[in-house]
C-alpha positions, -999 to 999 in steps of 0.1 A, spaced: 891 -241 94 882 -244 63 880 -283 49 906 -300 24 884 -300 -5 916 -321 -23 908 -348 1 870 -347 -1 866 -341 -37 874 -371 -60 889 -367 -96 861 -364 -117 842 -342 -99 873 -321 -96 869 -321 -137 835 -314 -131 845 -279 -110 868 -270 -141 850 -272 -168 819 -258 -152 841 -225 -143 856 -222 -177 821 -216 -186 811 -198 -154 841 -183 -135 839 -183 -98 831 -147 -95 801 -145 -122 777 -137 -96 794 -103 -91 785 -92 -129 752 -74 -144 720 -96 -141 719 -99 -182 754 -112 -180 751 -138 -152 722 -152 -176 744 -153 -206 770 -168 -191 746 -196 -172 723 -202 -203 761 -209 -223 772 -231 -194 739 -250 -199 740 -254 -236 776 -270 -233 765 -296 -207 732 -306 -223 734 -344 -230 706 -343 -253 669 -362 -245 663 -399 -240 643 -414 -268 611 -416 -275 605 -386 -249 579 -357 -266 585 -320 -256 554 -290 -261 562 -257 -247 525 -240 -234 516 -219 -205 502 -230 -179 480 -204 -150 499 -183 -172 535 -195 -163 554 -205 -194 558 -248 -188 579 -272 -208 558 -305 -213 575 -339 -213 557 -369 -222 569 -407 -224 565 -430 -245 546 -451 -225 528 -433 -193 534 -455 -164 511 -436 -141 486 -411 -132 509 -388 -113 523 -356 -127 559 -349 -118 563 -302 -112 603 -294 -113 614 -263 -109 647 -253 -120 679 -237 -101 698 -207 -109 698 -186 -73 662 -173 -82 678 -153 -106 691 -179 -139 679 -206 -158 647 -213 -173 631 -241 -196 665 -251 -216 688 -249 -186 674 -283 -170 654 -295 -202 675 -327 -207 671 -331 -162 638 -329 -169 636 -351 -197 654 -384 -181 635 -382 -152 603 -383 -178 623 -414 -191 635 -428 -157 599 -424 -141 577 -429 -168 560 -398 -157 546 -369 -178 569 -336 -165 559 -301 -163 589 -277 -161 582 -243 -151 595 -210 -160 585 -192 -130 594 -153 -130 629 -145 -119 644 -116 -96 652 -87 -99 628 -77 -123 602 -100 -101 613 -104 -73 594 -126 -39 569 -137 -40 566 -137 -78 584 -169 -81 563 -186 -55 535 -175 -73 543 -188 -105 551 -218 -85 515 -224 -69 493 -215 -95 514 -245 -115 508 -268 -92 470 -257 -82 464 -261 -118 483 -293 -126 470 -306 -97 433 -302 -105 433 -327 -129 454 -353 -109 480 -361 -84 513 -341 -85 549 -347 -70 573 -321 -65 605 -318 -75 638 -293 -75 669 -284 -75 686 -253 -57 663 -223 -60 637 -247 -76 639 -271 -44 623 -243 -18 598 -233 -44 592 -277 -37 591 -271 -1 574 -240 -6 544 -254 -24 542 -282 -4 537 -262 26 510 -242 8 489 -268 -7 482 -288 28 444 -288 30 439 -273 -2 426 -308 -15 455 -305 -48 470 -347 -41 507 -341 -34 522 -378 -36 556 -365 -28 583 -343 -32 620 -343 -40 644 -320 -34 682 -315 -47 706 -292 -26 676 -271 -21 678 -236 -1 656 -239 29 664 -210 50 689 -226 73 710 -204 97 737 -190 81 760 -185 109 765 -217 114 770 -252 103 774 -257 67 771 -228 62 803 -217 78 820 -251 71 817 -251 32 817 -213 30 845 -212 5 831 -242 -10 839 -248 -51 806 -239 -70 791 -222 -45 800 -198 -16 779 -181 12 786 -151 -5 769 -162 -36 742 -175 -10 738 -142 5 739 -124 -28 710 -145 -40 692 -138 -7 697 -103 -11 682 -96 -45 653 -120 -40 634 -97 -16 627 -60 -19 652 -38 -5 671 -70 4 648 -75 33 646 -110 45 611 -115 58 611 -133 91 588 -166 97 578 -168 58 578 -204 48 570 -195 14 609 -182 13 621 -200 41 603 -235 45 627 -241 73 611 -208 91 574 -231 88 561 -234 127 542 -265 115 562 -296 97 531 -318 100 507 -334 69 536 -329 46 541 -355 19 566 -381 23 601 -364 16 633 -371 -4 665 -344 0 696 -349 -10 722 -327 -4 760 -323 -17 788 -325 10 806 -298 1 781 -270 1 772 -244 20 736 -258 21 741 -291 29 724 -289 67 695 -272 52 687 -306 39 694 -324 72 673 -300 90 644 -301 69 640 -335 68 644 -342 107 617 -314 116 595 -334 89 601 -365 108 599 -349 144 563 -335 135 549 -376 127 559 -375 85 581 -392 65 616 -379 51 649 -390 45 674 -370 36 713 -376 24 743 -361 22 766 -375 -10 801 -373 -1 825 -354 -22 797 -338 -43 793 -303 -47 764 -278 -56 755 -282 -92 763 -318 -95 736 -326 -114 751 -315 -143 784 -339 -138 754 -370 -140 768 -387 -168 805 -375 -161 808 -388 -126 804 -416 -111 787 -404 -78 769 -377 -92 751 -401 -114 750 -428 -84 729 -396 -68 707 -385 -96 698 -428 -103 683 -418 -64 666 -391 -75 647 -408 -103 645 -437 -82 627 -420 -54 605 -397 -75 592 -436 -90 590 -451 -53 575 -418 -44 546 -418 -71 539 -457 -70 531 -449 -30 560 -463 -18 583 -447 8 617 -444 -3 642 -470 24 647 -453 60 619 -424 46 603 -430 88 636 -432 104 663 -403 112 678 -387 79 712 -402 74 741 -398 54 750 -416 20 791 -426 20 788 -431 -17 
């Protein structure tokens, strides 16, 4: 049985669903790849709430992956925050999280590289995850790095962070916002939210599909599944939060408890009555900016070598 989303789901965030599908109806994900885009990068440009002051912006490559440099006005650290955006592995690029990017720049007082990793069809895996890496590798020779992402973006995070243990690139961190980690999606969330507002497991499975070549899910690949990983130990300490209503809300859960089971540190929270995409509703809603202070707030903690509250005990889940 499907949950009663009118119980679960407050007011504004029910004005948050709205207005995001009169810019991207529910079914957009069945249309052309070209279209989708349109439709997303539109969406994006009407929910942009413009960059914090005193934030700088230069667009460069970087390992030859097109980056979006945000610099504050006063560096409060050595650490280099590496986001990578969301969009199913298939949207988005530098302008659809530009002003994300650019208050957690402000929040964190750390220099941001957004980057515009190569999206499927036309590139499909492991392109991203290449893109990905050699970002990181090359960010990271010059300094510590923390990773961050939302969605898609979030298991290129995981992804990376698998990759570069032993690889002697400084990983302070990483954050991760209702990232896809692989989870089994016969059960759990994913059958519990699969009707879920904003996302669906169709749309999950659709983005699954044309990710790989010939839709073929490779088995035990952490570098598109970090949940699929057989080792969860020297990972950095780990923030994920995850929306309630959401198909990939467990992944979350999952992630962080394997992290914690192999000796690390991870905590991970569900927000109630949130939904995937919330970041956009950050300065509409009042718990999806509540979430999005946390994320800034553990990317800081996170850089400054602190552990984020409960980051050594079980994951838990937020009530606000």
């Amino acid at each position: 049985m499907q949950p009663d989303y009118s119980r679960l789901i407050g007011d504004e965030t029910w004005a948050f669903i709205h207005d995001t599908e009169t810019w991207y109806p529910p079914e957009t994900a069945t249309y052309p790849i070209e279209r989708q885009r349109q439709i997303y990068d539109a969406m994006c440009r009407a929910f942009h709430n413009g960059r914090p002051a005193g934030i700088t912006t230069e667009d460069r490559p970087i390992a030859g992956v097109p980056c979006r440099i945000y610099t504050p006005a006063q560096i409060g650290g050595a650490e280099t925050v590496v986001y990578y955006h969301g969009g199913g592995f298939v949207v988005g690029g530098l302008d659809s999280h530009d002003d994300v990017c650019a208050e957690i720049c402000a929040g964190t007082g750390r220099r941001v590289i957004s980057a515009d990793y190569r999206l499927a069809p036309e590139h499909r895996h492991p392109a991203a995850f290449e893109d990905a890496l050699a970002v990181a590798e090359a960010v990271g020779a010059s300094g510590p790095v923390l990773l961050a992402g939302d969605s898609a973006g979030g298991n290129l995070a995981a992804a990376v962070a698998h990759r570069l243990r032993g690889s002697g690139v400084q990983v302070t961190g990483q954050v991760l916002v209702y990232p896809v980690l692989g989870g089994d999606r016969r059960s759990g969330s994913y059958v519990t939210h699969a009707e879920a507002p904003m996302l669906t497991l169709d749309d999950v499975e659709f983005y699954a599909t044309i990710r790989h070549p010939g839709g073929a899910e490779p088995v035990g690949d952490p570098t598109t599944a970090p949940l699929e990983d057989s080792d969860f130990t020297r990972l950095p300490p780990t923030v994920v939060l995850s929306a309630e209503c959401d198909p990939l809300a467990d992944d979350a859960t999952a992630y962080a408890a394997r992290i914690v089971a192999a000796g690390g540190k991870a905590l991970a929270r569900t927000e109630a009555g949130l939904v995937h995409g919330y970041l956009r509703a950050r300065h509409r809603d009042p718990r999806a900016a509540a979430s999005f202070a946390r994320v800034v707030a553990s990317i800081r903690a996170l850089a400054e070598g602190a552990c984020p509250e409960g980051a050594s005990s079980e994951p838990s889940r937020s009530a606000s």
